[in-house]
C-alpha positions in Angstrom: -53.1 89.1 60.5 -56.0 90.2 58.0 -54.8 92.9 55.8 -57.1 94.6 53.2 -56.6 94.5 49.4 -56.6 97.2 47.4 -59.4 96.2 45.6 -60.8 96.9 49.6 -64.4 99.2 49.4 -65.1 99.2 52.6 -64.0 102.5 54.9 -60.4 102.3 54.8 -60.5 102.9 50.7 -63.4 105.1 50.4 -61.7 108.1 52.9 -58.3 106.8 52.3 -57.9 106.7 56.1 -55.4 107.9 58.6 -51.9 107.4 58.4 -48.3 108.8 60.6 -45.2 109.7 58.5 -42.4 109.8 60.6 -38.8 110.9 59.2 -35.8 110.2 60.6 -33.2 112.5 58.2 -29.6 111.4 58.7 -27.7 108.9 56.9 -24.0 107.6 56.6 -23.5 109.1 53.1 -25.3 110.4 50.2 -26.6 108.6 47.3 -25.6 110.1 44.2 -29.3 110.1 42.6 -31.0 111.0 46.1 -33.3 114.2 46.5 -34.5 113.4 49.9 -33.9 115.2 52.7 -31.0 113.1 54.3 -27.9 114.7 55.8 -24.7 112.8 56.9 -22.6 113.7 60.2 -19.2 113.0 61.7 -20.7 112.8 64.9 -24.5 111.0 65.4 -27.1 112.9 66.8 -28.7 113.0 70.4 -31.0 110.1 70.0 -32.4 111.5 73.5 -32.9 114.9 72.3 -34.7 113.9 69.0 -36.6 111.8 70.8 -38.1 114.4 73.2 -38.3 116.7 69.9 -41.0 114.4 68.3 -43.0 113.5 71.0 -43.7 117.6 71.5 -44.6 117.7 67.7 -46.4 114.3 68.0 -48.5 116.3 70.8 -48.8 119.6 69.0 -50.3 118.0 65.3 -52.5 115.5 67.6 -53.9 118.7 69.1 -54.9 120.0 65.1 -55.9 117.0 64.1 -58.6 116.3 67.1 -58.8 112.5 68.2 -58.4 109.9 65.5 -57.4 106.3 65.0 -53.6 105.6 63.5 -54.2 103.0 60.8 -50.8 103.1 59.5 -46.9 104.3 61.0 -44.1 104.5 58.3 -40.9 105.8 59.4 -39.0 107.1 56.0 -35.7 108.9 55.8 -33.0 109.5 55.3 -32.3 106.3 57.3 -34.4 105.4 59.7 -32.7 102.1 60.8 -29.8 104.2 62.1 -32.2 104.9 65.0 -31.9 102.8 68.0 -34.9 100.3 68.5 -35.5 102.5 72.0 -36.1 105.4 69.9 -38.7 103.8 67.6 -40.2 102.6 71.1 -40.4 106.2 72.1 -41.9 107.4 69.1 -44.3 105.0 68.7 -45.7 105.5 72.0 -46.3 108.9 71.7 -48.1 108.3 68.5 -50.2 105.4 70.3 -51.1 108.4 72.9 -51.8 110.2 70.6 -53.9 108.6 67.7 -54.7 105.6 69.5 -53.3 102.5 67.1 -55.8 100.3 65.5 -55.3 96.8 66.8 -53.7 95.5 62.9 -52.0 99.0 62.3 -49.5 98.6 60.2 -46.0 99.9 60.9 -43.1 100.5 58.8 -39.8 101.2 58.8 -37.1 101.7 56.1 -33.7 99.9 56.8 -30.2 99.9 54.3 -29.5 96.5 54.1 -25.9 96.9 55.9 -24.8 94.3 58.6 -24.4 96.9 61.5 -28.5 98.1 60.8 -29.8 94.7 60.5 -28.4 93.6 63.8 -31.2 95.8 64.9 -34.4 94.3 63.3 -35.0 92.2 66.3 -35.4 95.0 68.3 -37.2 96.6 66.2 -39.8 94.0 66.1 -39.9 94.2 69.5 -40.4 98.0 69.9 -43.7 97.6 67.3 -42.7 97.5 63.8 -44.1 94.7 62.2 -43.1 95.9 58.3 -39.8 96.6 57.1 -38.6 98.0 53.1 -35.2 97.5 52.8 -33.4 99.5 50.2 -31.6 97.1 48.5 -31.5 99.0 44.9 -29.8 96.4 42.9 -28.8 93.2 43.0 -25.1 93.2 41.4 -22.0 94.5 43.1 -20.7 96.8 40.5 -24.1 98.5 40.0 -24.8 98.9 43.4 -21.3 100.7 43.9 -22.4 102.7 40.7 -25.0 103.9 42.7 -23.1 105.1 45.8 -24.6 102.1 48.2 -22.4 101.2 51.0 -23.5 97.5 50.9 -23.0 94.1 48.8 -25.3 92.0 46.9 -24.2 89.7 49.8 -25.1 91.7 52.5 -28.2 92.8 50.8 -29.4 89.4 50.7 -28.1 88.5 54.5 -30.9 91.5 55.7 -33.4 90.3 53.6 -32.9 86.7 55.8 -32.6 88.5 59.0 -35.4 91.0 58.4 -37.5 87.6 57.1 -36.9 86.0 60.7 -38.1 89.2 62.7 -40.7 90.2 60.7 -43.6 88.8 59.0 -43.9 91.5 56.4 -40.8 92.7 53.8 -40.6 94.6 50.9 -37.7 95.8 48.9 -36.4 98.3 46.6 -35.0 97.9 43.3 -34.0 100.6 40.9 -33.9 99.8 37.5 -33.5 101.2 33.7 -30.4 102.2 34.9 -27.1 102.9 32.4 -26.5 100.1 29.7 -28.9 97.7 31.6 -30.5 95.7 28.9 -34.1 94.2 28.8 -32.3 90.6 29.9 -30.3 91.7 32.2 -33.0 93.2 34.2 -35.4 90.3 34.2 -32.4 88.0 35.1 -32.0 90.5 38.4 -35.8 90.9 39.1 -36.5 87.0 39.0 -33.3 87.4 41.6 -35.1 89.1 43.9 -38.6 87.3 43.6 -36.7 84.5 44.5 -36.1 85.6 48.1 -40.1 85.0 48.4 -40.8 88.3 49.8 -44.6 89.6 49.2 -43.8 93.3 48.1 -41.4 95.0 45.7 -41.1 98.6 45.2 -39.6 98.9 41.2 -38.6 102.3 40.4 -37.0 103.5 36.8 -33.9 105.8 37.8 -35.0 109.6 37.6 -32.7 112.3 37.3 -33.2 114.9 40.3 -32.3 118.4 40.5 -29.3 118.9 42.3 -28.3 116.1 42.6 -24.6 114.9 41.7 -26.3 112.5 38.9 -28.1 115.7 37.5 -24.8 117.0 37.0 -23.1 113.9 35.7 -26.0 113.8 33.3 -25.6 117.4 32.1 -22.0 116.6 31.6 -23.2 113.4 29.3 -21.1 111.0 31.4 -24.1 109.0 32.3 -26.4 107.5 29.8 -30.3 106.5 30.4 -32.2 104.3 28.2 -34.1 106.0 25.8 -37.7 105.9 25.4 -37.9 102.6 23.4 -35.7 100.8 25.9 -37.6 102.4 29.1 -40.6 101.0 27.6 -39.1 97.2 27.2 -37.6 97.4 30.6 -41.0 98.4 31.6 -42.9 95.2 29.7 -40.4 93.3 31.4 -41.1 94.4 34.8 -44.8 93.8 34.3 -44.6 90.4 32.8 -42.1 88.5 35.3 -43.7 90.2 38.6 -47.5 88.9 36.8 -46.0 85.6 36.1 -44.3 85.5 39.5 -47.6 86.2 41.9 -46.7 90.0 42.6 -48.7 92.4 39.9 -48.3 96.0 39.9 -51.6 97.7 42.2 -49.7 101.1 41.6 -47.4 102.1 38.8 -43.7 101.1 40.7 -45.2 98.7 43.8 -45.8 94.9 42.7 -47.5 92.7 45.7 -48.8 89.1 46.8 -52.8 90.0 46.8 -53.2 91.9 50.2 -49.7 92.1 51.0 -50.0 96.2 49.6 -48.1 98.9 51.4 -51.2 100.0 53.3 -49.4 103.4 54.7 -48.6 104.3 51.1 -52.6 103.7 50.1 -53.5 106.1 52.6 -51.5 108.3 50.0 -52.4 107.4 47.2 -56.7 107.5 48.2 -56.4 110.4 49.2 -56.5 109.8 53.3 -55.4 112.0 55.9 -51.8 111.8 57.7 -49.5 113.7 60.2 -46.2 114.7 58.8 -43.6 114.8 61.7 -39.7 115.5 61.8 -37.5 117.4 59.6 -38.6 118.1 56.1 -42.0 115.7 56.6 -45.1 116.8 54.2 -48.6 116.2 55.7 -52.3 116.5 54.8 -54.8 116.6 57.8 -58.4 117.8 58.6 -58.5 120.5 60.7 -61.9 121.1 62.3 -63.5 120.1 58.5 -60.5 121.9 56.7 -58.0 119.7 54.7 -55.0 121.6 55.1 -51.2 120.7 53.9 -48.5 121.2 56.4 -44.5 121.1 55.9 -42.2 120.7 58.6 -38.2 122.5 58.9 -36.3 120.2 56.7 -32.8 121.3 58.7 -32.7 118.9 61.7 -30.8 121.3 63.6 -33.5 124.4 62.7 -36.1 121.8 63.2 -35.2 120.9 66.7 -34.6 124.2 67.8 -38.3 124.9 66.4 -40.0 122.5 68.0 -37.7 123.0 71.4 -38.9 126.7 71.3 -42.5 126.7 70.3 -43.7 122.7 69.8 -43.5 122.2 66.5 -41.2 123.4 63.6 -44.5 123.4 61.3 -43.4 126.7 58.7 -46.3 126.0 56.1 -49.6 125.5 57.0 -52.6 126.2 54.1 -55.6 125.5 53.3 -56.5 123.6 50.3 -58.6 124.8 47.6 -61.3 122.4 46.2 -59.7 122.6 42.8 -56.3 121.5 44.7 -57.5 118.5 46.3 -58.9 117.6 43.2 -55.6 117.8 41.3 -53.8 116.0 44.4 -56.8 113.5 44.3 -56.3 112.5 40.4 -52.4 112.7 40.8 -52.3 110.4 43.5 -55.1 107.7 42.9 -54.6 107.3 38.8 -50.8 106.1 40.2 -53.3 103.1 41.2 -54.8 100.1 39.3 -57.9 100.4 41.1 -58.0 104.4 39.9 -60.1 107.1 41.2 -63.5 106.8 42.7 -65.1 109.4 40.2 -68.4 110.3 42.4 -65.8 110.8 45.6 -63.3 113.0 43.1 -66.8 115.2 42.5 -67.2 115.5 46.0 -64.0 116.5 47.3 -63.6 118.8 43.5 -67.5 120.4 44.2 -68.3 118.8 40.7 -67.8 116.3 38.1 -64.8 115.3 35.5 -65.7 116.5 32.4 -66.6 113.4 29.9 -64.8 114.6 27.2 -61.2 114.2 28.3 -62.6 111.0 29.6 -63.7 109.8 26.5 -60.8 111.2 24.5 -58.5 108.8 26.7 -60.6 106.1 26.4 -60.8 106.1 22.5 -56.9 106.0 23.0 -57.4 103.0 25.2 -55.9 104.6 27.5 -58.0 104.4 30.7 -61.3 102.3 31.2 -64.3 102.9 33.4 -65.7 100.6 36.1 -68.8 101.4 37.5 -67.6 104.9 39.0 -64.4 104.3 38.8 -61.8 105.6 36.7 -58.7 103.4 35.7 -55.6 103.4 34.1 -54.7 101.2 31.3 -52.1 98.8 30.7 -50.8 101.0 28.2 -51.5 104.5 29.9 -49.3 103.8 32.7 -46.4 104.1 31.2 -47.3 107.8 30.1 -49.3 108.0 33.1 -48.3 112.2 32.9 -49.6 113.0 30.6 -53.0 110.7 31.0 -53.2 113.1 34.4 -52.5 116.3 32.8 -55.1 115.3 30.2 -57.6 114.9 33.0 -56.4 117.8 35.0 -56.4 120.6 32.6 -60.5 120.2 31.1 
């Protein structure tokens, strides 16, 4: 199967295309450094009921968003490999009715790398997902129990084998500049992982969220990040052995074989359109020419009731200003090595970038300029923030 690069400048890249987020928001317990919306319960949910629940909101944002083509399906969570392969069946099919799925759409779904889930990936394959990201988040025992996973190293690195049999696309997850991990250390771990040959990695340096238990372990000093010299080495590191290792960074925390990018997560990050269904899902759709950003009920309980009662449990629904999509627009595409399409960016913002900020940023080499595109440096990435507020506030 043929899947575009994201040096791609054909259709797909220059609108972004059309994407389906679908989240499924329970897991078995809560990661400490975990803002998502994820909720655990003692007893699991009506599989039937949800079911039933998203095919009436599948219906209700198909019937905004007019007829389209699905390029891409990601199911996120909370965990999404705690649904039954039937249910992904279900779901899928209502999307297919819905957006009609283009014949090499890719679709994802996000799995914990636990014995019980992986049993699964077989049917999963066989309900229509043909890409799964496992969430393996470190490879060593004692860090992974630091970090609230239920699994091994062991069992991590069974999935990644069974979800390599069933499916011909895997990524994983990794977090990294974690407490007292040194430079060495992490390159030791990350040439772990390339080892297992899989053709995407998603590389994320730990963030502390708000309201999360970390945050408060944080606040109470009883758990130490790398400071900003160390962030920056465990960020050189990351770049150099993914480069040497055949998976460069196209966007500032996913490394990929050439054409093996996340193609749902482009859709993002061009600026496409996508349906947000389930509890607590974001989306940005056209709506008879309109770009508008919808949220969905992030309790699954309210949410189902919602959608039960009227068809949707949609409770924000706004336009977008031309200065907001052109915020959004810069925000999400700078995140890429292939940047912003600068005349496209005038479009959508109803003029141009100012040259000065531009230039300013480029005298810092900073970013560079390609033919109308806007890029991100080597060295801007790693203060990518405030590259983008930079741009944003001219």
């Amino acid at each position: 199967m043929a899947h575009p690069s994201h040096a791609d400048t054909g259709a797909a890249a220059s609108d972004g295309g059309f994407g389906v987020y679908v989240h499924w928001p329970f897991c078995l317990a809560k990661c400490p450094y975990c803002d998502f919306n994820s909720h655990v319960r003692r007893e699991a949910p009506d599989q039937g009921r949800f079911l039933a629940a998203y095919r009436r909101e599948i219906a209700h944002m198909r019937a905004l968003t007019g007829p389209k083509r699905a390029d891409t399906v990601f199911f996120g969570g909370g965990t999404p490999s705690l649904m039954a392969p039937r249910t992904v069946a279900g779901i899928l099919e209502a999307i297919n009715e819905a957006w009609p799925l283009a014949p090499d759409a890719e679709i994802t779904l996000e799995a914990n790398p636990t014995s019980v889930e992986a049993a699964r990936f077989h049917g999963y394959r066989a309900a229509g997902v043909n890409r799964v990201s496992l969430g393996v988040q470190a490879l060593n025992d004692a860090e992974l129990k630091n970090l609230g996973r239920m699994h091994t190293v062991d069992e991590a690195l069974a999935a990644v084998a069974i979800a390599r049999s069933a499916f011909e696309r895997v990524s994983f997850d990794l977090i990294y500049a974690r407490p007292r991990q040194t430079p060495e250390a992490w390159a030791r771990e990350l040439r772990r992982a390339l080892e297992e040959g899989c053709e995407h990695l998603s590389l994320y340096q730990l963030t502390i969220e708000p309201g999360t238990p970390f945050e408060r372990l944080y606040g109470a000093g009883r758990l130490i990040l790398p400071d900003d010299d160390l962030s920056r080495a465990l960020w050189d590191v990351t770049q150099e052995v993914t480069t040497a290792a055949g998976l460069p960074a196209y966007e500032i925390s996913n490394h990929a074989r050439p054409g093996a990018e996340a193609r749902h997560n482009l859709v993002y990050w061009r600026y496409g359109t996508y349906a947000g269904i389930g509890p607590g899902a974001h989306g940005r759709i056209e709506v008879q020419g309109e770009r508008r950003a919808t949220y969905v009920e992030r309790l699954p309980d309210a949410w189902l009731e919602a959608v039960e009662r009227q068809g949707h449990g949609i409770v924000t629904d706004e336009p977008l200003s031309r200065p907001e999509q052109a915020d959004e627009m810069l925000l999400m595409g700078l995140r890429l090595k292939e940047g912003v399409d600068l005349e496209r960016y005038a479009r959508r913002a109803g003029r141009p970038l100012a040259d000065a900020p531009i230039a300013a940023l480029a005298e810092a080499g900073l970013v560079t300029r390609a033919g109308p595109r806007l890029m991100v440096t080597a060295e801007g990435f790693p203060v990518l923030n405030a590259v983008i507020a930079a741009l944003a506030d001219d």
